[in-house]
NULO-402145 format. One record per residue (C-alpha): residue number from 1; residue in one letter; x negated, y negated, z negated. Coordinates in nm, 2 decimals, decimal comma, always signed. Example, Ala and Ser with C-alpha at 12.3 -4.5 7.8 and 13.67 -1.06 7.14 Angstrom:
! NULO-402145
+-----+--------+--------+--------+--------+
! num ! residu !      x !      y !      z !
+-----+--------+--------+--------+--------+
!   1 !      a !  -1,23 !  +0,45 !  -0,78 !
!   2 !      s !  -1,37 !  +0,11 !  -0,71 !
+-----+--------+--------+--------+--------+
//
This chain:
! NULO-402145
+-----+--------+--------+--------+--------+
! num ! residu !      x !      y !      z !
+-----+--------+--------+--------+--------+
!   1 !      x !  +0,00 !  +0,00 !  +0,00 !
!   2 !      x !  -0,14 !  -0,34 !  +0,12 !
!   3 !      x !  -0,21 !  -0,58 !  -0,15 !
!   4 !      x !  +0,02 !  -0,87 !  -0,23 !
!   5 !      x !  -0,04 !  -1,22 !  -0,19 !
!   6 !      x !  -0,11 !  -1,29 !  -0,57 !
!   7 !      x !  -0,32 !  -1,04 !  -0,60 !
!   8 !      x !  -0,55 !  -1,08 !  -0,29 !
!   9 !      x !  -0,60 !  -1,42 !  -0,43 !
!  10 !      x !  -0,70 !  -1,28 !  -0,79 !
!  11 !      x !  -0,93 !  -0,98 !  -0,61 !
!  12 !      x !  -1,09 !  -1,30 !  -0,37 !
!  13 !      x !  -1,17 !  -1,48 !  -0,67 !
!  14 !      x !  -1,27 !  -1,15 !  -0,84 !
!  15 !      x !  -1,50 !  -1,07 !  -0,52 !
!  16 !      x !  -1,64 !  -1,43 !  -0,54 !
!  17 !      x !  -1,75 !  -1,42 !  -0,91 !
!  18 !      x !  -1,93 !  -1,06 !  -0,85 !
!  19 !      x !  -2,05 !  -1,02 !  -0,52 !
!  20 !      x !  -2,15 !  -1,36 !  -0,46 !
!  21 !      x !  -2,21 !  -1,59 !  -0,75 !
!  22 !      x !  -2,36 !  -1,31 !  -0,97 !
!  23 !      x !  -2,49 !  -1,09 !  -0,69 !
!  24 !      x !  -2,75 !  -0,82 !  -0,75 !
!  25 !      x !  -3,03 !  -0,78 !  -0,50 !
!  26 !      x !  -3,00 !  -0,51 !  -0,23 !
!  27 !      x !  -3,31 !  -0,35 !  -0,29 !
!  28 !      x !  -3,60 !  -0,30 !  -0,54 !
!  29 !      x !  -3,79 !  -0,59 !  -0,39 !
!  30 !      x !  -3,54 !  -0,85 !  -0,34 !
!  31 !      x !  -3,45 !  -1,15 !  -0,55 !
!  32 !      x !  -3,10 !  -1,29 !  -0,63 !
!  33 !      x !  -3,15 !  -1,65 !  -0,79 !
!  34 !      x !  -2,94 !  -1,96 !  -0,83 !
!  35 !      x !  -3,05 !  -2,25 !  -0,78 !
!  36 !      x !  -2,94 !  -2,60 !  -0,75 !
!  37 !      x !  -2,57 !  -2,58 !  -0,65 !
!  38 !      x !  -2,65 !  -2,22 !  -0,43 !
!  39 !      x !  -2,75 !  -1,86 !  -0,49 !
!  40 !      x !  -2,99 !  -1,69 !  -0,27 !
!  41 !      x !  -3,14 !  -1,37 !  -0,20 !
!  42 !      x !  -3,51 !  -1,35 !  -0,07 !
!  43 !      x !  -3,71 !  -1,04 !  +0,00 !
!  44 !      x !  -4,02 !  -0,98 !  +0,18 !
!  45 !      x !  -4,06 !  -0,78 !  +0,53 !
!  46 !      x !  -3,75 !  -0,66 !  +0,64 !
!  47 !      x !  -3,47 !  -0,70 !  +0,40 !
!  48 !      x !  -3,20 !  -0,96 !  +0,42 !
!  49 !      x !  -3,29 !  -1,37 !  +0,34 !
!  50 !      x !  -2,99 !  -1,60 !  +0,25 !
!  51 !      x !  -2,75 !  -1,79 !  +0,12 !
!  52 !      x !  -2,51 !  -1,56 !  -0,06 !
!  53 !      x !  -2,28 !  -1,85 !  -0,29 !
!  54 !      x !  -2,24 !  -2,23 !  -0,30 !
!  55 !      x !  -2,06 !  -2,47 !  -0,47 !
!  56 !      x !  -2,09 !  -2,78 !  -0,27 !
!  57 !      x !  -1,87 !  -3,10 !  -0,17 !
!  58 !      x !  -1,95 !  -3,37 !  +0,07 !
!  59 !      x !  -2,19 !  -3,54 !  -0,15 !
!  60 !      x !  -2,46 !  -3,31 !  -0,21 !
!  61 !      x !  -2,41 !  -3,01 !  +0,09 !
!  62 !      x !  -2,67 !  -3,20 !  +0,29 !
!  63 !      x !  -3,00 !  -3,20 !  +0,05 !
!  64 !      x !  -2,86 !  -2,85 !  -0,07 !
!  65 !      x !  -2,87 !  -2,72 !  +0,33 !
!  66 !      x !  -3,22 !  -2,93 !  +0,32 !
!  67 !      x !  -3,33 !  -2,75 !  +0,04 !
!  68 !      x !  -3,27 !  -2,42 !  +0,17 !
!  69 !      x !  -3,41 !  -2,45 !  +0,53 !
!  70 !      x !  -3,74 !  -2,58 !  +0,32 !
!  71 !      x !  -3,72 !  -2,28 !  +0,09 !
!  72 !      x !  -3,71 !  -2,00 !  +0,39 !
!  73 !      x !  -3,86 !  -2,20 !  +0,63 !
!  74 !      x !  -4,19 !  -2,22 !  +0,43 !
!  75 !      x !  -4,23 !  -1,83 !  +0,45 !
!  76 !      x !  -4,50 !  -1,70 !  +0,67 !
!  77 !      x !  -4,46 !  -1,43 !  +0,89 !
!  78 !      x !  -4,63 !  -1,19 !  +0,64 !
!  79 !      x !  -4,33 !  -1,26 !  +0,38 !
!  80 !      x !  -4,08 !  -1,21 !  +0,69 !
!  81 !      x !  -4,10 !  -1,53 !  +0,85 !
!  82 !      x !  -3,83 !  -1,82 !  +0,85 !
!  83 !      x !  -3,55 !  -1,68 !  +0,97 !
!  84 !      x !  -3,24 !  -1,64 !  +0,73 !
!  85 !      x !  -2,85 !  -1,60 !  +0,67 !
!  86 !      x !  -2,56 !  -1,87 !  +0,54 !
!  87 !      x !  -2,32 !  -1,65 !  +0,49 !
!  88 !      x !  -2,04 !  -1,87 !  +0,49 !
!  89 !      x !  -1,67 !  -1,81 !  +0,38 !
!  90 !      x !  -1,37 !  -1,99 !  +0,48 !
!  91 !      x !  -1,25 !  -2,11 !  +0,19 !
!  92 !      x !  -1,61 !  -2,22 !  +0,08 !
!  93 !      x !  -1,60 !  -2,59 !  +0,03 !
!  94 !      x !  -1,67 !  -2,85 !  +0,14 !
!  95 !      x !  -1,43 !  -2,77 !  +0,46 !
!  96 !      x !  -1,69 !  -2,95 !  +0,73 !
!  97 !      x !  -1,95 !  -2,68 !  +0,60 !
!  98 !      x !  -1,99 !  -2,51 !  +0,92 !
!  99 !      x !  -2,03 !  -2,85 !  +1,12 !
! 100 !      x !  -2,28 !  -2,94 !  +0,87 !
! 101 !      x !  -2,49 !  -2,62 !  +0,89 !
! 102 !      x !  -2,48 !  -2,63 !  +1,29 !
! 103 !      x !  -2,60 !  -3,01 !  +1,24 !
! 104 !      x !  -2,87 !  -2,90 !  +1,05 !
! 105 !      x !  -2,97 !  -2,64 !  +1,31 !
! 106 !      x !  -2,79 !  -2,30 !  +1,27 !
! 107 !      x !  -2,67 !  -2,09 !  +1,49 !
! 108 !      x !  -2,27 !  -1,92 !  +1,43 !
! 109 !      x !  -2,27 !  -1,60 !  +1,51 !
! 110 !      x !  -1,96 !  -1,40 !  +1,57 !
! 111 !      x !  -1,68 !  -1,41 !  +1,27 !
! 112 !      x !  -1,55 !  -1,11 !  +1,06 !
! 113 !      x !  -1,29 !  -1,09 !  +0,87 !
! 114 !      x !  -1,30 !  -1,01 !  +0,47 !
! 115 !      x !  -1,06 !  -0,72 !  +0,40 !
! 116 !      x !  -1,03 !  -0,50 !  +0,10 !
! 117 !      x !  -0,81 !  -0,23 !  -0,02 !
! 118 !      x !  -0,72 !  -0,02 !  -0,37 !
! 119 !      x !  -0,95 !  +0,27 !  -0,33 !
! 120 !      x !  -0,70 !  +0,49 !  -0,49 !
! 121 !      x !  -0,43 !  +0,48 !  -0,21 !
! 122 !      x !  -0,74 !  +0,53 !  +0,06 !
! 123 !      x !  -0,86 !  +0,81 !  -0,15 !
! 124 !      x !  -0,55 !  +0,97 !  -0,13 !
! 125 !      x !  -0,52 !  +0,96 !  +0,27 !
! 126 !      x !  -0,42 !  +1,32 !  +0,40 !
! 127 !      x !  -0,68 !  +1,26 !  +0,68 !
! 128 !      x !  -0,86 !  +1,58 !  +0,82 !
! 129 !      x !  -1,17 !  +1,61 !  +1,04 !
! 130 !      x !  -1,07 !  +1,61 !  +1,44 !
! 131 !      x !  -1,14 !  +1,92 !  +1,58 !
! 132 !      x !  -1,50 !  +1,99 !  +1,64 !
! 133 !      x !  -1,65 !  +1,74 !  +1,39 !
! 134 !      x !  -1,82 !  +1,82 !  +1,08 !
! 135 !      x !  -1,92 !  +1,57 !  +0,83 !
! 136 !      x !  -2,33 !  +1,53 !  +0,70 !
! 137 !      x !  -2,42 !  +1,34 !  +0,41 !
! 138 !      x !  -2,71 !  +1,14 !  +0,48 !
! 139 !      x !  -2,96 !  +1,21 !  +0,24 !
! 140 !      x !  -3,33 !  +1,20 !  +0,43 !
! 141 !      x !  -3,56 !  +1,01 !  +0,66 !
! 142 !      x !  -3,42 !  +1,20 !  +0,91 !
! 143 !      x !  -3,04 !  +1,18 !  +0,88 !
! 144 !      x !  -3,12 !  +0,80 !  +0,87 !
! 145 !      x !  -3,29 !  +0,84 !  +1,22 !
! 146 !      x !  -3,00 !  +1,01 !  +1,37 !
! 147 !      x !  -2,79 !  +0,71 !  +1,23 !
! 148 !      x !  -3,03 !  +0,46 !  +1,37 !
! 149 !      x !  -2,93 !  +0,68 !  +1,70 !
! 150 !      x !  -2,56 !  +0,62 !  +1,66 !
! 151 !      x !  -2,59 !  +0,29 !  +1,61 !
! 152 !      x !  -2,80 !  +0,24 !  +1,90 !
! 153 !      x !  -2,51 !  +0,42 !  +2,14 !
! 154 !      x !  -2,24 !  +0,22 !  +1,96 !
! 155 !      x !  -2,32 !  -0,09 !  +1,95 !
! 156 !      x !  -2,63 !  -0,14 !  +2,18 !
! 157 !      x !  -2,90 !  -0,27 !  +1,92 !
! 158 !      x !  -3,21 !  -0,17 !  +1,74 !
! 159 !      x !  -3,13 !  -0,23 !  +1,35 !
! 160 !      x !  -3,49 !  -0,19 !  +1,19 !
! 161 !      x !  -3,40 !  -0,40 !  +0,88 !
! 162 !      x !  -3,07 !  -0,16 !  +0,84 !
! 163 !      x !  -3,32 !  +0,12 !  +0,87 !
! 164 !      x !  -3,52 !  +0,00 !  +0,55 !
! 165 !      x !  -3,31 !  -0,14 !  +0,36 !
! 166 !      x !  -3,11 !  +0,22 !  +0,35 !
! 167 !      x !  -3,46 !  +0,42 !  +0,33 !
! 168 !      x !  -3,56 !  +0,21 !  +0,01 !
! 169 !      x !  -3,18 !  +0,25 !  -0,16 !
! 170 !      x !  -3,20 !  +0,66 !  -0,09 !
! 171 !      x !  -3,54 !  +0,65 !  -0,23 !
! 172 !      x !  -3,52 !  +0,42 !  -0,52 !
! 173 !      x !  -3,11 !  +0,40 !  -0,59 !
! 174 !      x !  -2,98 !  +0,72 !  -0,48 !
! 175 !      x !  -2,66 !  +0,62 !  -0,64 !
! 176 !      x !  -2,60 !  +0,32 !  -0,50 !
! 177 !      x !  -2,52 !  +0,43 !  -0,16 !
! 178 !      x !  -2,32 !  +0,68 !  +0,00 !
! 179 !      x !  -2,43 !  +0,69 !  +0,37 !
! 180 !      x !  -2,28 !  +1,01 !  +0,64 !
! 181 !      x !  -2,26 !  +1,10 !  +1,00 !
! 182 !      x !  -2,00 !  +1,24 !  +1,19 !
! 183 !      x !  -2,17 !  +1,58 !  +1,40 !
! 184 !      x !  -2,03 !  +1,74 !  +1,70 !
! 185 !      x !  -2,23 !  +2,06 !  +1,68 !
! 186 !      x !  -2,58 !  +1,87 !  +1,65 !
! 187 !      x !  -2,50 !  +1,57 !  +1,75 !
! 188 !      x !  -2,43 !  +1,29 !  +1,60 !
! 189 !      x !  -2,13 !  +1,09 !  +1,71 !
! 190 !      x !  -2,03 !  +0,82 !  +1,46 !
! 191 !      x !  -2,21 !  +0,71 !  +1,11 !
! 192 !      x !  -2,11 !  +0,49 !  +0,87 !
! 193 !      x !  -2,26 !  +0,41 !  +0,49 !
! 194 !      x !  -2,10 !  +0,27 !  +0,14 !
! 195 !      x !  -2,25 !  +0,01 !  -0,08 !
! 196 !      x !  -2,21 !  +0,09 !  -0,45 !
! 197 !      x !  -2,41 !  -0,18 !  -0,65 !
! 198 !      x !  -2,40 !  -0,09 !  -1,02 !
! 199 !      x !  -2,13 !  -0,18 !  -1,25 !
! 200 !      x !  -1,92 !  -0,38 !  -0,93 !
! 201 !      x !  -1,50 !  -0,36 !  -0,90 !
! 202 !      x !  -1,60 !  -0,32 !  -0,52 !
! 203 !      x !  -1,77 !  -0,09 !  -0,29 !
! 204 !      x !  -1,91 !  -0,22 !  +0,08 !
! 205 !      x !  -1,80 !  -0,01 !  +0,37 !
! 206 !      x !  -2,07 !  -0,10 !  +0,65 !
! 207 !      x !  -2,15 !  +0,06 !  +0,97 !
! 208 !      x !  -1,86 !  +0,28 !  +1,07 !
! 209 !      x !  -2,00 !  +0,28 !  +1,44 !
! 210 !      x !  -1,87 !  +0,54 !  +1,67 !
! 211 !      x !  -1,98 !  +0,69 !  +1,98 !
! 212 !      x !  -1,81 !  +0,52 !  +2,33 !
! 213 !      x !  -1,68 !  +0,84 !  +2,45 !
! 214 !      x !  -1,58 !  +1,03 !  +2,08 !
! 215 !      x !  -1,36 !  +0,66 !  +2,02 !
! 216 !      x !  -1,03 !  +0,69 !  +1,96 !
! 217 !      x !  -1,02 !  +1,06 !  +1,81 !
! 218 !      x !  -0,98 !  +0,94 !  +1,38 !
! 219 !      x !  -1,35 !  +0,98 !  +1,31 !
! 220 !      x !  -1,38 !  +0,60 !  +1,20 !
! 221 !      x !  -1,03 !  +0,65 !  +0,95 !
! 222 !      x !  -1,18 !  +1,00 !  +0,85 !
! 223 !      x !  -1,56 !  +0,81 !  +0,76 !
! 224 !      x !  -1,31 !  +0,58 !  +0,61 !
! 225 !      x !  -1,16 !  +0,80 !  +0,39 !
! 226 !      x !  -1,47 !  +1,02 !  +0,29 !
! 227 !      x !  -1,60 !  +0,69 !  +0,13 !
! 228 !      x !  -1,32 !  +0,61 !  -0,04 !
! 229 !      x !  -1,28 !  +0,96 !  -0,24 !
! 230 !      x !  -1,65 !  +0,92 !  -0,33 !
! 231 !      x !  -1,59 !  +0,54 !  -0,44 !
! 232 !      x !  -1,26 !  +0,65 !  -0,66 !
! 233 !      x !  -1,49 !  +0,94 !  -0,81 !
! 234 !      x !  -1,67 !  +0,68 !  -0,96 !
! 235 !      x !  -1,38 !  +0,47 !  -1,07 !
! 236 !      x !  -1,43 !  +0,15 !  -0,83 !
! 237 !      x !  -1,09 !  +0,02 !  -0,77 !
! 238 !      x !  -1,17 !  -0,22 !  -0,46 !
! 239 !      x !  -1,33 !  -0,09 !  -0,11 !
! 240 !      x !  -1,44 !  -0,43 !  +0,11 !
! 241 !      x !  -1,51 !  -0,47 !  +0,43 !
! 242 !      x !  -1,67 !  -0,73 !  +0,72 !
! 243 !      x !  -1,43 !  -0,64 !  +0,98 !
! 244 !      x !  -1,55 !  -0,65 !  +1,32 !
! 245 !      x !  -1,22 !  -0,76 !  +1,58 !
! 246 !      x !  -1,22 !  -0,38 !  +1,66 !
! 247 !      x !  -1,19 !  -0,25 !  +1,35 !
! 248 !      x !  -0,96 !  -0,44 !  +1,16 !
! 249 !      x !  -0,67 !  -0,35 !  +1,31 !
! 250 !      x !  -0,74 !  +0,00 !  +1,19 !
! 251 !      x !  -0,86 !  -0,13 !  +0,87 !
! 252 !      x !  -0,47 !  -0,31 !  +0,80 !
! 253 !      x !  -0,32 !  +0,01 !  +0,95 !
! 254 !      x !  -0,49 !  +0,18 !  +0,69 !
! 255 !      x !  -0,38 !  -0,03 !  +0,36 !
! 256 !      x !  -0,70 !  -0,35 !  +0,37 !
! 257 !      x !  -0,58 !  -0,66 !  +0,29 !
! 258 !      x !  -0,69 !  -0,99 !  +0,42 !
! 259 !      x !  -0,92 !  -1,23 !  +0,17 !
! 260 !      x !  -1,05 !  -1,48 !  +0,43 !
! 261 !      x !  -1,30 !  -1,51 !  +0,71 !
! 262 !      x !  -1,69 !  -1,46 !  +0,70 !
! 263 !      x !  -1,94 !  -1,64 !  +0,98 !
! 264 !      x !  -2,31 !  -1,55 !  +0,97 !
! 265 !      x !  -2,55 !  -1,90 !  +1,05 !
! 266 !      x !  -2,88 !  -1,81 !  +1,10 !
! 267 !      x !  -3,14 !  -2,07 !  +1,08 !
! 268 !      x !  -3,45 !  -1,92 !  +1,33 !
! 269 !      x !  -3,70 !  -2,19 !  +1,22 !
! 270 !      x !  -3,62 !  -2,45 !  +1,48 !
! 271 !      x !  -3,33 !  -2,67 !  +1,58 !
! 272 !      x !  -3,12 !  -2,54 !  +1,91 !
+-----+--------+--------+--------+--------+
//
């Protein structure tokens, strides 16, 4: 059952206050700190740089934005260069953010849409495995390779920093992720991985990319539900999701709720 209106706004403000403002760093190496009027996650190599929180109005979002293209844009390519992420929500304030943030030289990449859902009622989905498709918990160098290979097929991209960022969580927070591949036979067709960061109301459903020609068969609803049971085993009541365009119509199908709209500006070290 989708939620209602009252309470997407308490689970939005809920989500806010956890996974933003008092965010815990992705990985062993990263670091979560607030400062100034924003909190920010910076890592060296690979992992992800940004701007994960803000609380900002027309007076001080300039020097703030300032402040942050000095911090990242001061790294050298050894610490993973300059490049980094305003993850910016639509009801983050002030409501000219976005025009400010190209003004100051990022780049908008495509919108998602925040969704969540009670993982109880996904849990309980009677969803079954199409025929010919096993499911393989991914617990190895190798199973990430063959999702690195799905990924590849489904959306067209190399995802190195995806790579290492789930390499380090299997090796150094097993229980933190939950990441598994869809196989017909040996090969694998669609892969998808959960988020679990300790003590959290909510559990990040990422990948979920499928195949081109295995589309349309239930293998994204069933990665979908094989999350969820493994989320509500651990008593987190909230599964969240960055929906792509062609997933969130399966996504509200399935139960997820609307909590706003997320746009990724990334600041490459130079203005456009």
């Amino acid at each position: 059952m989708t939620l209602d209106q009252d309470e997407l706004l308490k689970v939005r403000d809920r989500y806010d206050a956890e996974m933003r403002r008092d965010a815990q760093p992705d990985g062993a190496h990263a670091r979560v700190e607030r400062t100034g009027r924003v909190v920010r996650q910076t890592v060296p190599g690979l992992g992800w740089n940004g701007v994960l929180w803000s609380d900002l109005d027309e007076d001080t979002a300039d020097a703030e934005i300032a402040a942050q293209v000095a911090h990242f844009g001061a790294r050298g390519e050894e610490d993973g260069g300059p490049e980094f992420e305003w993850k910016l929500y639509s009801h983050d304030r002030p409501a000219d953010l976005g025009d400010r943030l190209r003004a100051a030289g990022f780049v908008p990449e495509a919108p998602e849409t925040l969704v969540v859902a009670r993982t109880a009622d996904l849990a309980a989905l009677p969803v079954e495995p199409p025929e010919g498709i096993t499911l393989r918990v991914v617990t190895d160098e190798a199973g990430v390779d063959l999702m690195m290979e799905v990924h590849h097929r489904a959306f067209g991209t190399e995802r190195p920093r995806i790579r290492e960022q789930m390499l380090t969580l299997l090796r150094d927070e097993p229980d933190t992720i939950e990441a598994v591949l869809a196989m017909a036979g040996d090969v694998p067709v669609s892969a998808a991985r959960m988020e679990m960061p300790p003590g959290s109301a909510f559990a990040g459903l990422w990948g979920g990319g499928t195949a081109p020609d295995w589309r349309g068969r239930g293998i994204y609803r069933l990665l979908v539900a094989h999350r969820a049971r493994v989320a509500a085993a651990r008593n987190i009541p909230y599964l969240q999701v960055d929906a792509s365009a062609d997933s969130r119509p399966i996504l509200e199908r399935l139960g997820f709720g609307v909590l706003g709209v997320t746009t990724p500006y990334i600041w490459r070290g130079t203005r456009p």
